[in-house]
VEXMAR-838423 format. One record per atom (N, C-alpha, C): residue number from 1; residue in three letters; atom name; x, z, y. Coordinates in Angstrom, 1 decimal. Each point is the difference from the previous one (the first is absolute). Example, Ala and Ser with C-alpha at 12.3 -4.5 7.8 and 13.67 -1.06 7.14 Angstrom:
k: 1 | r: ALA | a: N | c1: 13.2 | c3: 7.8 | c2: -5.7;
k: 1 | r: ALA | a: CA | c1: -0.9 | c3: 0.0 | c2: 1.2;
k: 1 | r: ALA | a: C | c1: 0.9 | c3: 0.0 | c2: 1.2;
k: 2 | r: SER | a: N | c1: -0.4 | c3: -0.7 | c2: 1.1;
k: 2 | r: SER | a: CA | c1: 0.9 | c3: 0.0 | c2: 1.1;
k: 2 | r: SER | a: C | c1: -0.8 | c3: 0.8 | c2: 1.1;
END
This chain:
k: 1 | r: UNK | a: N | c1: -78.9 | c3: -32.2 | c2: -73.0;
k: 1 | r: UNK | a: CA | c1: -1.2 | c3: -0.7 | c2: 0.3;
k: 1 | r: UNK | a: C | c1: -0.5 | c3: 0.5 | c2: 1.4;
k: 2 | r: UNK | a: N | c1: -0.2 | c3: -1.0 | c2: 0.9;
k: 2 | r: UNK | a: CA | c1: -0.4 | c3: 0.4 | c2: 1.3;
k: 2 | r: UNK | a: C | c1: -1.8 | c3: 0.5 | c2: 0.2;
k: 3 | r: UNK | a: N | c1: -0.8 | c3: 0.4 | c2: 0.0;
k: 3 | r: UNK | a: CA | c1: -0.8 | c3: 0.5 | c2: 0.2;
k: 3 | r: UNK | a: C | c1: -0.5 | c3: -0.1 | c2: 1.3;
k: 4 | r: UNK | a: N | c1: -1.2 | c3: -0.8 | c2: 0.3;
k: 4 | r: UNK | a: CA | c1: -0.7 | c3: 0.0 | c2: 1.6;
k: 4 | r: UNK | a: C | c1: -0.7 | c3: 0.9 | c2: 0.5;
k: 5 | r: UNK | a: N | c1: 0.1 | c3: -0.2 | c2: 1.2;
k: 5 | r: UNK | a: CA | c1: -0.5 | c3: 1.3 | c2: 0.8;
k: 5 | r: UNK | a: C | c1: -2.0 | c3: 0.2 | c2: -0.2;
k: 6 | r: UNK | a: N | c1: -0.5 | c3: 1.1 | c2: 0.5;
k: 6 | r: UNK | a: CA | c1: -1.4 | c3: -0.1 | c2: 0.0;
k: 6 | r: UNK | a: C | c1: -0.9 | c3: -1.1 | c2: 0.6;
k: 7 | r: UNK | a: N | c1: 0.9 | c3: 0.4 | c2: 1.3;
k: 7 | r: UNK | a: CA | c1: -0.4 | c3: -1.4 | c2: 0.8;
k: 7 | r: UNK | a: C | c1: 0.1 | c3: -1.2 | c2: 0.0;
k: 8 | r: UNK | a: N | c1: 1.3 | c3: -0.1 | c2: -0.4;
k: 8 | r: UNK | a: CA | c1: 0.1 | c3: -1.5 | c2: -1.2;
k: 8 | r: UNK | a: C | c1: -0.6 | c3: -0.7 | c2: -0.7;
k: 9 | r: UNK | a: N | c1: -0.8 | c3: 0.8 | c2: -1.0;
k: 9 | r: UNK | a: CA | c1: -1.4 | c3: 0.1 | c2: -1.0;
k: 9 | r: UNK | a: C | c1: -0.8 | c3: -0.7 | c2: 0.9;
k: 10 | r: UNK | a: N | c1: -0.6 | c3: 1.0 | c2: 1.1;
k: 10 | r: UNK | a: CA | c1: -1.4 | c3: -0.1 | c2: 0.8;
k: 10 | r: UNK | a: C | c1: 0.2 | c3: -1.5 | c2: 0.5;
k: 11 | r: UNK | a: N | c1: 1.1 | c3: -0.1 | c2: 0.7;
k: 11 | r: UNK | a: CA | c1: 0.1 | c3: -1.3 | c2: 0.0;
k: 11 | r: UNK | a: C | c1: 0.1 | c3: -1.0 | c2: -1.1;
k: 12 | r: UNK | a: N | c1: 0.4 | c3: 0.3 | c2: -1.2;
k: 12 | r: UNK | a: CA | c1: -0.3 | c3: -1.1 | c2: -1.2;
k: 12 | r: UNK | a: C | c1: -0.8 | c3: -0.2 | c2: -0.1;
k: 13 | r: UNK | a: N | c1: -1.3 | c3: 0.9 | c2: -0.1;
k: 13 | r: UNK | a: CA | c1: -1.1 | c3: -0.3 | c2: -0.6;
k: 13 | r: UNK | a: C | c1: -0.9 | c3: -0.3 | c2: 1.2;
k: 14 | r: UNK | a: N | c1: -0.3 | c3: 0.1 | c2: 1.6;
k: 14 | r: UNK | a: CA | c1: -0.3 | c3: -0.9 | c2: 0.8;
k: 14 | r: UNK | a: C | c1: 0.6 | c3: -1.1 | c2: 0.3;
k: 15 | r: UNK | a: N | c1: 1.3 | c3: -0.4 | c2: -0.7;
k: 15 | r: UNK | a: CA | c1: 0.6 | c3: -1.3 | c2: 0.7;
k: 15 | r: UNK | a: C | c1: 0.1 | c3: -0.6 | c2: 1.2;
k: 16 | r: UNK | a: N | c1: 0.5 | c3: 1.4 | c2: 0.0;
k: 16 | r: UNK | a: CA | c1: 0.8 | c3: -0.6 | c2: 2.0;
k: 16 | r: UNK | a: C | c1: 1.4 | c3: 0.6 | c2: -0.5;
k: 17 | r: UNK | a: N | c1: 0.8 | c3: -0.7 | c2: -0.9;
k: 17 | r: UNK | a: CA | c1: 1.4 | c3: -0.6 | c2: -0.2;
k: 17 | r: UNK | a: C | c1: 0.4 | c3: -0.6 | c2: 0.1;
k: 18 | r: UNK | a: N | c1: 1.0 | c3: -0.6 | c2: 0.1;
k: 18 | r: UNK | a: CA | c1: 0.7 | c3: -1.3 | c2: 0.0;
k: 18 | r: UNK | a: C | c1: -0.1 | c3: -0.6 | c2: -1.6;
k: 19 | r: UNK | a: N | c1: -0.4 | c3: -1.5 | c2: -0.4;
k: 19 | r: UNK | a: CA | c1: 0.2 | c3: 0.2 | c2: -0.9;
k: 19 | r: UNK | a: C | c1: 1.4 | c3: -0.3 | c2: -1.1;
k: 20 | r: UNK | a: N | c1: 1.2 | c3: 0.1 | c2: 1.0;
k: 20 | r: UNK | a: CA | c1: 1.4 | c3: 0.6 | c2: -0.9;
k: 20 | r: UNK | a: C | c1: 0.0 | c3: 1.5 | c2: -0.1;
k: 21 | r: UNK | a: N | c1: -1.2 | c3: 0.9 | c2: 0.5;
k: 21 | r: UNK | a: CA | c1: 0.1 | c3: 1.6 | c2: 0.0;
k: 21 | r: UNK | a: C | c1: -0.8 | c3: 0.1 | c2: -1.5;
k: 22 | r: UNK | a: N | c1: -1.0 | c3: -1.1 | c2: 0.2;
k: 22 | r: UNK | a: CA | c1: -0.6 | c3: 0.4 | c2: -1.0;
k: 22 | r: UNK | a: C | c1: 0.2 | c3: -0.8 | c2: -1.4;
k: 23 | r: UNK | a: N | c1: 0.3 | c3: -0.9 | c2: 0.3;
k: 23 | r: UNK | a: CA | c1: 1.1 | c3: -0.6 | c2: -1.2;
k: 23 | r: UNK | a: C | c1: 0.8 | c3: 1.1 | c2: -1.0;
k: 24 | r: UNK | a: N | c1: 0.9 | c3: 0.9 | c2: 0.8;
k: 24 | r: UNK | a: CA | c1: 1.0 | c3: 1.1 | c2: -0.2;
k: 24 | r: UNK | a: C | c1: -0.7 | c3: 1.1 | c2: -0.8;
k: 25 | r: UNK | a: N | c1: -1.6 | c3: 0.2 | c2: 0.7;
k: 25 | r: UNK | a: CA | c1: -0.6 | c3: 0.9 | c2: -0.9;
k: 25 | r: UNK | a: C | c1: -0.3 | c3: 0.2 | c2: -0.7;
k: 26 | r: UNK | a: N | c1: -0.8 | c3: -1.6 | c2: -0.6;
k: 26 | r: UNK | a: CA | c1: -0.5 | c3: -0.5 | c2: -0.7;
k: 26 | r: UNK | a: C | c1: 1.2 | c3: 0.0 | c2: -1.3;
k: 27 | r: UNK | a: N | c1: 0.7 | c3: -0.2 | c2: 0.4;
k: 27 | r: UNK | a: CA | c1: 1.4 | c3: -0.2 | c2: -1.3;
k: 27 | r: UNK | a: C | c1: 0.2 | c3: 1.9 | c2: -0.3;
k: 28 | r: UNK | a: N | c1: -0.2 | c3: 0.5 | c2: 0.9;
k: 28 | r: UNK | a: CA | c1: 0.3 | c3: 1.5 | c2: -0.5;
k: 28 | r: UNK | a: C | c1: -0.6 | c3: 0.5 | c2: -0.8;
k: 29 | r: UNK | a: N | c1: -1.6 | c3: -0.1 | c2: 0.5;
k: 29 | r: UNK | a: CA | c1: -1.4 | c3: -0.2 | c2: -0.9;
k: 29 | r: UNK | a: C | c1: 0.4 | c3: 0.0 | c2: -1.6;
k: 30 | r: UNK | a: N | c1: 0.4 | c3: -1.7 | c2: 0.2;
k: 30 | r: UNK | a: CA | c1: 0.3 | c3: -0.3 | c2: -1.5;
k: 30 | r: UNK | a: C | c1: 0.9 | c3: 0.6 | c2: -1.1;
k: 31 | r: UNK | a: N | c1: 1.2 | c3: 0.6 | c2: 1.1;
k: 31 | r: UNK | a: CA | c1: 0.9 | c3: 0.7 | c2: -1.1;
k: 31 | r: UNK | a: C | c1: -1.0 | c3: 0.9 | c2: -0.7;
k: 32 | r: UNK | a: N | c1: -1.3 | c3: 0.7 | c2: 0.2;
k: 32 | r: UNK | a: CA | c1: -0.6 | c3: 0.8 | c2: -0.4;
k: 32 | r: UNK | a: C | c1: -0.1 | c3: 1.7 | c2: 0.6;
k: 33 | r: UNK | a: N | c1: 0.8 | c3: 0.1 | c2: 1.0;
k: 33 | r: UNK | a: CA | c1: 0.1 | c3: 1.5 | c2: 0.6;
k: 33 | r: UNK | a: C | c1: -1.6 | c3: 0.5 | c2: -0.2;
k: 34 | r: UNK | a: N | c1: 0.0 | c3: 1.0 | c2: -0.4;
k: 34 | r: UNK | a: CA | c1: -1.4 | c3: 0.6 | c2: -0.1;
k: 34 | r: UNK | a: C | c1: 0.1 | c3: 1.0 | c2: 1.2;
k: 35 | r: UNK | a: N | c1: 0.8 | c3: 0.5 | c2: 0.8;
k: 35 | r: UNK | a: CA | c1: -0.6 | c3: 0.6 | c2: 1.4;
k: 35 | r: UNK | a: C | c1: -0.4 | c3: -0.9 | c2: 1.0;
k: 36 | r: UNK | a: N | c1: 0.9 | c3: -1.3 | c2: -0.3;
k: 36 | r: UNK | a: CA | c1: -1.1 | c3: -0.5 | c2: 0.6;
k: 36 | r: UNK | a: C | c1: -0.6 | c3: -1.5 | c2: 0.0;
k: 37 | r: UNK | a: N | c1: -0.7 | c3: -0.1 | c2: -1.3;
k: 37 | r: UNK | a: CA | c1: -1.2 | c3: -0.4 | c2: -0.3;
k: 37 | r: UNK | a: C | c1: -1.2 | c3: 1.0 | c2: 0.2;
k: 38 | r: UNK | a: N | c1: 0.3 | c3: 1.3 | c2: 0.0;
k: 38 | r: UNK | a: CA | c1: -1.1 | c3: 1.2 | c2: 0.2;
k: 38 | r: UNK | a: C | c1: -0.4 | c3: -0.2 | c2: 1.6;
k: 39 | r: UNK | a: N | c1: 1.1 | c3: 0.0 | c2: 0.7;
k: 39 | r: UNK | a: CA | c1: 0.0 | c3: 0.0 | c2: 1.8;
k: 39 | r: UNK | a: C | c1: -0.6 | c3: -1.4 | c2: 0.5;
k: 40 | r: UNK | a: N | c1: -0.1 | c3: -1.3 | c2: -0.7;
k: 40 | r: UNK | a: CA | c1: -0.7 | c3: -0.7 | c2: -0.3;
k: 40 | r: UNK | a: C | c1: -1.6 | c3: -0.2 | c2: 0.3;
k: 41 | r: UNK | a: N | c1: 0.3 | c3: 1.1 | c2: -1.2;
k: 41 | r: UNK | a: CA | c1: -1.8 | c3: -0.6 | c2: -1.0;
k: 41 | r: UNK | a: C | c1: -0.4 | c3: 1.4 | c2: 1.2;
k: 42 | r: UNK | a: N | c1: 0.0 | c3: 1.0 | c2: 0.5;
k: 42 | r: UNK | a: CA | c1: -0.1 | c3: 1.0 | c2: 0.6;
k: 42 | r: UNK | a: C | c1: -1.0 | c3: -0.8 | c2: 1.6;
k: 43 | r: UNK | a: N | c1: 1.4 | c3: -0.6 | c2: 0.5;
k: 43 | r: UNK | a: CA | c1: -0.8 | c3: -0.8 | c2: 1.3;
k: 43 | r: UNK | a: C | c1: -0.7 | c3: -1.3 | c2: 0.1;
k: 44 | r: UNK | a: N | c1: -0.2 | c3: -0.2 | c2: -1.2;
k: 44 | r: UNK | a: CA | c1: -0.9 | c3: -1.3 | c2: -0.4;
k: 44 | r: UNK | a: C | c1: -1.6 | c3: 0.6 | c2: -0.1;
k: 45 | r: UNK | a: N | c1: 0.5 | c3: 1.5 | c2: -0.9;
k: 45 | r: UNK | a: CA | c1: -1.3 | c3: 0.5 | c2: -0.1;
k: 45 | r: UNK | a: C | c1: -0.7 | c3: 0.5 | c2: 1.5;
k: 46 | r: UNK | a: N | c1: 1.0 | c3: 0.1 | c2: 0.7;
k: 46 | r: UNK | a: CA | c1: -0.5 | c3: 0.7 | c2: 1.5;
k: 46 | r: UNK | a: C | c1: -0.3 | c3: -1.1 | c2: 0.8;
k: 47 | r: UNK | a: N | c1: 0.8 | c3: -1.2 | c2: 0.0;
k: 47 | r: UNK | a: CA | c1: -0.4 | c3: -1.4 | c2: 0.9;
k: 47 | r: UNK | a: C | c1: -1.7 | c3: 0.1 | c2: -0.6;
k: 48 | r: UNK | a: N | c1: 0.2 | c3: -0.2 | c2: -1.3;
k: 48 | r: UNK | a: CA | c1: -1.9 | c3: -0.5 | c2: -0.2;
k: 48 | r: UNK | a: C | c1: -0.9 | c3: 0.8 | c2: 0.1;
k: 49 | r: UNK | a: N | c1: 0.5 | c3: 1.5 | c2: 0.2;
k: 49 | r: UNK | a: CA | c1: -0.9 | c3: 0.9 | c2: 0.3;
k: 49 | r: UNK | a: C | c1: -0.8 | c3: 0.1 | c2: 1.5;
k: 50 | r: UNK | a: N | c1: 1.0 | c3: -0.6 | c2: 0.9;
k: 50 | r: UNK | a: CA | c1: 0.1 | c3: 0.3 | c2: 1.3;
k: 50 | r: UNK | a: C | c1: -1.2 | c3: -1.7 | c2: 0.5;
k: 51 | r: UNK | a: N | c1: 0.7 | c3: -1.0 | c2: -1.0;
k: 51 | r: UNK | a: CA | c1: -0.8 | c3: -0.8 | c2: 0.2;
k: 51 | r: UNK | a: C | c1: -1.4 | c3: -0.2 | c2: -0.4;
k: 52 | r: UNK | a: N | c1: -0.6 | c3: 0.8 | c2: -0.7;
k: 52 | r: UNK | a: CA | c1: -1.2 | c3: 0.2 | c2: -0.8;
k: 52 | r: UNK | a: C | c1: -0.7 | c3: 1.0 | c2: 1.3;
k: 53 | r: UNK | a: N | c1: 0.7 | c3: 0.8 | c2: 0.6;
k: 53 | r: UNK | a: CA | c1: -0.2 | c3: 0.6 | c2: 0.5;
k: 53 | r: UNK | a: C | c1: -0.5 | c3: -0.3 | c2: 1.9;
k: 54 | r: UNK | a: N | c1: 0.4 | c3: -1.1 | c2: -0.2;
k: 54 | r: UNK | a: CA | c1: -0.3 | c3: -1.0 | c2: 1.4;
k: 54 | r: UNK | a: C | c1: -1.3 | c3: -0.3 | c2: 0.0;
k: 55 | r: UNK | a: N | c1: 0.0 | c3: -0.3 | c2: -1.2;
k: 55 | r: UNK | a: CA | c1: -1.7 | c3: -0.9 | c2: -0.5;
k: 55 | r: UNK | a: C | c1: -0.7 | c3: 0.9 | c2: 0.2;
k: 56 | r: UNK | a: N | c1: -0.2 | c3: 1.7 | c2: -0.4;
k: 56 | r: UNK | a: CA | c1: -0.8 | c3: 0.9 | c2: -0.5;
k: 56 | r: UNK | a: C | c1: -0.8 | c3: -0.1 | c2: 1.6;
k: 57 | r: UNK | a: N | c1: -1.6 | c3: 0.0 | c2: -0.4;
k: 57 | r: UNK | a: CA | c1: -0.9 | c3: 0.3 | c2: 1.0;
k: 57 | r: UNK | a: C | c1: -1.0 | c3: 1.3 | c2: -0.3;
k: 58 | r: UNK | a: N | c1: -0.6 | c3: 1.0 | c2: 0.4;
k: 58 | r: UNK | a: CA | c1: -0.3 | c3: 1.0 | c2: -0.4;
k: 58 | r: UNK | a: C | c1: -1.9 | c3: 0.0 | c2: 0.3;
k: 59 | r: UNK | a: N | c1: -0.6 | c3: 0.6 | c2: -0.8;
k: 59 | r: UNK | a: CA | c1: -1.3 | c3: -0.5 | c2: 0.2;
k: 59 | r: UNK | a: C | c1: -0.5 | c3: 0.4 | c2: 1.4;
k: 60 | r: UNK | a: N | c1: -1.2 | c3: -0.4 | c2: 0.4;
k: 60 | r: UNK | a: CA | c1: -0.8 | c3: 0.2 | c2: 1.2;
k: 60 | r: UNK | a: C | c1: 0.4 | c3: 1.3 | c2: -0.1;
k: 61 | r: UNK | a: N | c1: -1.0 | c3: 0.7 | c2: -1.4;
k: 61 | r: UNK | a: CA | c1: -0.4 | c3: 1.7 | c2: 0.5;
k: 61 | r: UNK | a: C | c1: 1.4 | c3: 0.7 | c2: 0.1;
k: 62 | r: UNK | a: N | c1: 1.1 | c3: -0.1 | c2: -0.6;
k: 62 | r: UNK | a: CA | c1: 1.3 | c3: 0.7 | c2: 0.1;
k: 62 | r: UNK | a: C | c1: 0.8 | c3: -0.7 | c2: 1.6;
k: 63 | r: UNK | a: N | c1: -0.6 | c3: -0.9 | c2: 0.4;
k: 63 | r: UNK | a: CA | c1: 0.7 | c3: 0.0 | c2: 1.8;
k: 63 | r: UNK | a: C | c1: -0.9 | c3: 0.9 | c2: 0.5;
k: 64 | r: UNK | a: N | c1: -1.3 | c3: 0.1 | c2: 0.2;
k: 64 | r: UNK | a: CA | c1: -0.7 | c3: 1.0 | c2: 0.5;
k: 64 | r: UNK | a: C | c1: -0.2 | c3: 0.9 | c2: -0.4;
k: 65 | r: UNK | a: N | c1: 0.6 | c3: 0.6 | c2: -0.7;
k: 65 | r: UNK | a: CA | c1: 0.2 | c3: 1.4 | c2: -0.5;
k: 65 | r: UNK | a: C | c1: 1.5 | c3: 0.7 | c2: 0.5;
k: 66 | r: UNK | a: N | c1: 1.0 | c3: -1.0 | c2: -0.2;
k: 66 | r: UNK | a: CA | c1: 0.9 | c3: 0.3 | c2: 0.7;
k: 66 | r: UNK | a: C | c1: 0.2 | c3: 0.6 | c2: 1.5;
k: 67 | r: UNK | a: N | c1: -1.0 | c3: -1.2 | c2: 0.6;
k: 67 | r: UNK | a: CA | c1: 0.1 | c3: -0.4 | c2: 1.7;
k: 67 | r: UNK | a: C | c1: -1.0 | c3: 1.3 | c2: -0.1;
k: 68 | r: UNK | a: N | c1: -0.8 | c3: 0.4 | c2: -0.3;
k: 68 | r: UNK | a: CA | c1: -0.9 | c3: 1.5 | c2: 0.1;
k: 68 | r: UNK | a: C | c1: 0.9 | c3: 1.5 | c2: -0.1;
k: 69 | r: UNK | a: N | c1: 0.7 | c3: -0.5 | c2: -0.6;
k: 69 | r: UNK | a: CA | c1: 1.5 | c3: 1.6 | c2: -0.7;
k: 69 | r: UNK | a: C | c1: 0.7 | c3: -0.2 | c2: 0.9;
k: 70 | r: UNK | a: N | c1: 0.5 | c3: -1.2 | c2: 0.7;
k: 70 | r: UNK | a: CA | c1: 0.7 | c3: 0.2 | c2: 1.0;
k: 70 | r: UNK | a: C | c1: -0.5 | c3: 0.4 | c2: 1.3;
k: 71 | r: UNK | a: N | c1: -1.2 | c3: -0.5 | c2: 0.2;
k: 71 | r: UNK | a: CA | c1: -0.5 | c3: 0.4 | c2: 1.2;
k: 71 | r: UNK | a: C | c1: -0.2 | c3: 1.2 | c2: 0.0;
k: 72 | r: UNK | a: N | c1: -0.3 | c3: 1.1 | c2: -1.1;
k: 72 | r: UNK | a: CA | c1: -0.4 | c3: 1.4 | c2: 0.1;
k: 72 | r: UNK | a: C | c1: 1.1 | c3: 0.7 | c2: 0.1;
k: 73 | r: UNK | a: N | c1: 1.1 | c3: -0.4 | c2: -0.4;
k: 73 | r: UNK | a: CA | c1: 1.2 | c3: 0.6 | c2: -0.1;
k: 73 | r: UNK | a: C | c1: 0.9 | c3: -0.2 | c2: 0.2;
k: 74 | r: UNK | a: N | c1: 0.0 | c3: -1.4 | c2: 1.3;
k: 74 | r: UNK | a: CA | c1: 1.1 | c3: -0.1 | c2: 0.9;
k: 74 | r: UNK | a: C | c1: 0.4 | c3: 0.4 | c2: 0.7;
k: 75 | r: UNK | a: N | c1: -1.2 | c3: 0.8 | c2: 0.6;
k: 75 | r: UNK | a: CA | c1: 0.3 | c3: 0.5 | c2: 1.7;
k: 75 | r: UNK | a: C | c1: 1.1 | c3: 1.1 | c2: -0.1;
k: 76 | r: UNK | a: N | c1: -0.7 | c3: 0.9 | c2: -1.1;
k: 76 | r: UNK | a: CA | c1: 1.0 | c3: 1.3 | c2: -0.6;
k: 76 | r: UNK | a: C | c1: 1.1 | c3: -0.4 | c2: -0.2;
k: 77 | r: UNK | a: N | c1: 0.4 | c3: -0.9 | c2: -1.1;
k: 77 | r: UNK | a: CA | c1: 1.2 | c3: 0.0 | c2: -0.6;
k: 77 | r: UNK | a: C | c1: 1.3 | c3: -0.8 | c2: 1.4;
k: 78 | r: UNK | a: N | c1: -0.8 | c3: -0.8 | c2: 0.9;
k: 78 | r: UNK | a: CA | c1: 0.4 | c3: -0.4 | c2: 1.4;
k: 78 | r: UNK | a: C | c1: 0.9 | c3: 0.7 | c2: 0.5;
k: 79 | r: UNK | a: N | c1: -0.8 | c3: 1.3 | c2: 0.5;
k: 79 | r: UNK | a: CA | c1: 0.5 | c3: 0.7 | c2: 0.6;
k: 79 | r: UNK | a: C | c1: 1.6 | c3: 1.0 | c2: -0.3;
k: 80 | r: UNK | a: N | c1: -0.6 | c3: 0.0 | c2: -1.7;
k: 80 | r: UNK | a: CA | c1: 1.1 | c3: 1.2 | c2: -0.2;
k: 80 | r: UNK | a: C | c1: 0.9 | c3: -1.3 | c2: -0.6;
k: 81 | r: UNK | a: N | c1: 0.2 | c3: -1.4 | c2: -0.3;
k: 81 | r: UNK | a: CA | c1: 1.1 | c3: -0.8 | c2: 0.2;
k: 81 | r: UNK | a: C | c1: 0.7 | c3: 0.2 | c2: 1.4;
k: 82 | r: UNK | a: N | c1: -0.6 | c3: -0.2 | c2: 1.1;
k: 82 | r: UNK | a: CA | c1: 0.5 | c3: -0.2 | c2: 1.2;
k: 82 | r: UNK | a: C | c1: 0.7 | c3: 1.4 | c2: 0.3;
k: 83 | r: UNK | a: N | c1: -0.3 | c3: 1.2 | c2: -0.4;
k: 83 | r: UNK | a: CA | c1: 0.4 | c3: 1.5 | c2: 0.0;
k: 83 | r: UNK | a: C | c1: 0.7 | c3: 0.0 | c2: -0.8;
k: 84 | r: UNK | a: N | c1: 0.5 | c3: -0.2 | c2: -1.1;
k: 84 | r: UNK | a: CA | c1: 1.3 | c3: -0.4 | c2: -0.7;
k: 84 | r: UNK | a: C | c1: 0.8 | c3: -0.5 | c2: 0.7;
k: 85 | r: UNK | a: N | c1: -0.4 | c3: -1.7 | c2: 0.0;
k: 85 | r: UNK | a: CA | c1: 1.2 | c3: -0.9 | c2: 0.4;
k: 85 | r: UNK | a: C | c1: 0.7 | c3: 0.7 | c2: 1.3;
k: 86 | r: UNK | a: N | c1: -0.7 | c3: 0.4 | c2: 1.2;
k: 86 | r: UNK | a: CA | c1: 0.8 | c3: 0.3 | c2: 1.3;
k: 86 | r: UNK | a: C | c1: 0.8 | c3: 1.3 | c2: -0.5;
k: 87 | r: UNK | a: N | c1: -0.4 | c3: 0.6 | c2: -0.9;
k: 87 | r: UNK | a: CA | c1: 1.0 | c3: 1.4 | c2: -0.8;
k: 87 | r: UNK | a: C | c1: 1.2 | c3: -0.6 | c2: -0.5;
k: 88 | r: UNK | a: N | c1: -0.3 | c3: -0.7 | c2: -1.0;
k: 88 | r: UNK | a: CA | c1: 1.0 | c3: -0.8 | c2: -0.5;
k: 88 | r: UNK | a: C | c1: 0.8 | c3: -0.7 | c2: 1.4;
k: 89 | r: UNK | a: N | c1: -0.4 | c3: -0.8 | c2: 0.8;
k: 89 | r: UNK | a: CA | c1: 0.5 | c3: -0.8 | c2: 0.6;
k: 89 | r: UNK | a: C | c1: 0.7 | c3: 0.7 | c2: 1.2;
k: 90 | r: UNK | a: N | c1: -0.1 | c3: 1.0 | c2: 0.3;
k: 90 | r: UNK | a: CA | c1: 1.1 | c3: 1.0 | c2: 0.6;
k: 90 | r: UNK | a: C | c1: 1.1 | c3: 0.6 | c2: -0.8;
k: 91 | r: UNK | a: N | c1: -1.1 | c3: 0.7 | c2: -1.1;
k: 91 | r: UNK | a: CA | c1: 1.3 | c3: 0.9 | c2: -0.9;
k: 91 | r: UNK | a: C | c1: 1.3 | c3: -1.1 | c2: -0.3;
k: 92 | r: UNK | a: N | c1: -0.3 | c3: -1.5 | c2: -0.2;
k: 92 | r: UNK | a: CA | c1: 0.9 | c3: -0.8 | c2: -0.4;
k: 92 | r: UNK | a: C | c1: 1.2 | c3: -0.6 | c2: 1.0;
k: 93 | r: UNK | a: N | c1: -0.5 | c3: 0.3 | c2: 1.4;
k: 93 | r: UNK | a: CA | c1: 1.0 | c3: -0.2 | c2: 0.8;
k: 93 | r: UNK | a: C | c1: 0.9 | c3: 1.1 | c2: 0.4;
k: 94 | r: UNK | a: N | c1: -0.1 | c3: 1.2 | c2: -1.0;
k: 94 | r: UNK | a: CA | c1: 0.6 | c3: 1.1 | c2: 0.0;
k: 94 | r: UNK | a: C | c1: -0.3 | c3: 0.7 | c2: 1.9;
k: 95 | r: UNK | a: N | c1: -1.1 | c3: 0.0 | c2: 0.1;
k: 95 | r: UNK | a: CA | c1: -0.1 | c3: 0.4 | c2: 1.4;
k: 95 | r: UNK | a: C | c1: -1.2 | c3: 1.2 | c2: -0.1;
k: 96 | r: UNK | a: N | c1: -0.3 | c3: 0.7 | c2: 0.6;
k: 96 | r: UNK | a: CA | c1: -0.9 | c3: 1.1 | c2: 0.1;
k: 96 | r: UNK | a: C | c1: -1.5 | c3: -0.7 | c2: -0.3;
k: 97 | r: UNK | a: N | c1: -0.8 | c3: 0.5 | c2: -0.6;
k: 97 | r: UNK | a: CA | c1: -1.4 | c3: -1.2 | c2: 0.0;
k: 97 | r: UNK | a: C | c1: -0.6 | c3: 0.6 | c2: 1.2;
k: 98 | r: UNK | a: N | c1: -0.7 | c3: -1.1 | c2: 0.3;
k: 98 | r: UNK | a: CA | c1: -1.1 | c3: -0.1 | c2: 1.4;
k: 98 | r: UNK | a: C | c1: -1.5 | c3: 0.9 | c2: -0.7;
k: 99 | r: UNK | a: N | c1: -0.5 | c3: 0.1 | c2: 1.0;
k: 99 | r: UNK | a: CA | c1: -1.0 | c3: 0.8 | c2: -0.5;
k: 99 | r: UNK | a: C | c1: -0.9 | c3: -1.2 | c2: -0.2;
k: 100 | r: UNK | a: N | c1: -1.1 | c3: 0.0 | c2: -1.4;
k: 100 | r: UNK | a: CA | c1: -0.9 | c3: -0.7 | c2: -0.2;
k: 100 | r: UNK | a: C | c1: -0.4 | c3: -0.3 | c2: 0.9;
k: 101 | r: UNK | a: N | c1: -0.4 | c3: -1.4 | c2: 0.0;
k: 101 | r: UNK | a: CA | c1: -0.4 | c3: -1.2 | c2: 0.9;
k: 101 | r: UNK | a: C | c1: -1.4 | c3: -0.1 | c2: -0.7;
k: 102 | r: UNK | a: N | c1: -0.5 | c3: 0.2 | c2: -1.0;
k: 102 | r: UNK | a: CA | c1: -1.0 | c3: -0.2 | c2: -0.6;
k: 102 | r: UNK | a: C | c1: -0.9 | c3: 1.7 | c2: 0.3;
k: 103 | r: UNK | a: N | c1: -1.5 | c3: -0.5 | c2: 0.8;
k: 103 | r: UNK | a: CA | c1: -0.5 | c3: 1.3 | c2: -0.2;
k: 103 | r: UNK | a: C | c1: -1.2 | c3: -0.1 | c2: -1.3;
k: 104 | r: UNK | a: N | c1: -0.1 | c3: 1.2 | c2: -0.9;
k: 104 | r: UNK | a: CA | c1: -1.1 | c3: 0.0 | c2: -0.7;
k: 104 | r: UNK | a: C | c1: -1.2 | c3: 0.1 | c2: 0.9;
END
């Protein structure tokens, strides 16, 4: 029995297959495979999650409370991203790091 790939799935269940691809699955479906009817039901549950999740709007007081946490605690966390990343972004070219570019 042939078994479809992950991506396969993801595309079954958004339907951007052809439909002779999905014809084929659909019949595999049927024989009953339970790995994957599970891989299935798995990204059906995530398409509708993702799409529930388009809709979600969050109240007034939790955007302003947010937009307040960020503003207190951007500046900081700013800094030592950008004092990371140029660490990182040297160590990774296997080259000697530059000296911080970021002053505290």
């Amino acid at each position: 029995m042939k078994h479809f790939t992950t991506e396969e799935w993801v595309d079954f269940v958004n339907h951007v297959i052809s439909s002779s691809q999905q014809e084929a699955m659909q019949k595999h479906l049927a024989t009953g495979c339970k790995r994957c009817k599970e891989t299935v039901s798995l990204w059906q549950r995530v398409s509708k999650t993702a799409g529930m999740e388009a809709s979600y709007q969050p109240s007034a007081e939790t955007v302003r409370l947010a937009k307040a946490t960020f503003a207190i605690t951007g500046m900081a966390s700013r800094k030592r991203n950008l004092r990371a990343l140029s660490r990182f972004s040297s160590t990774a070219s296997c080259s000697q790091p530059s000296p911080d570019p970021v002053q505290s």
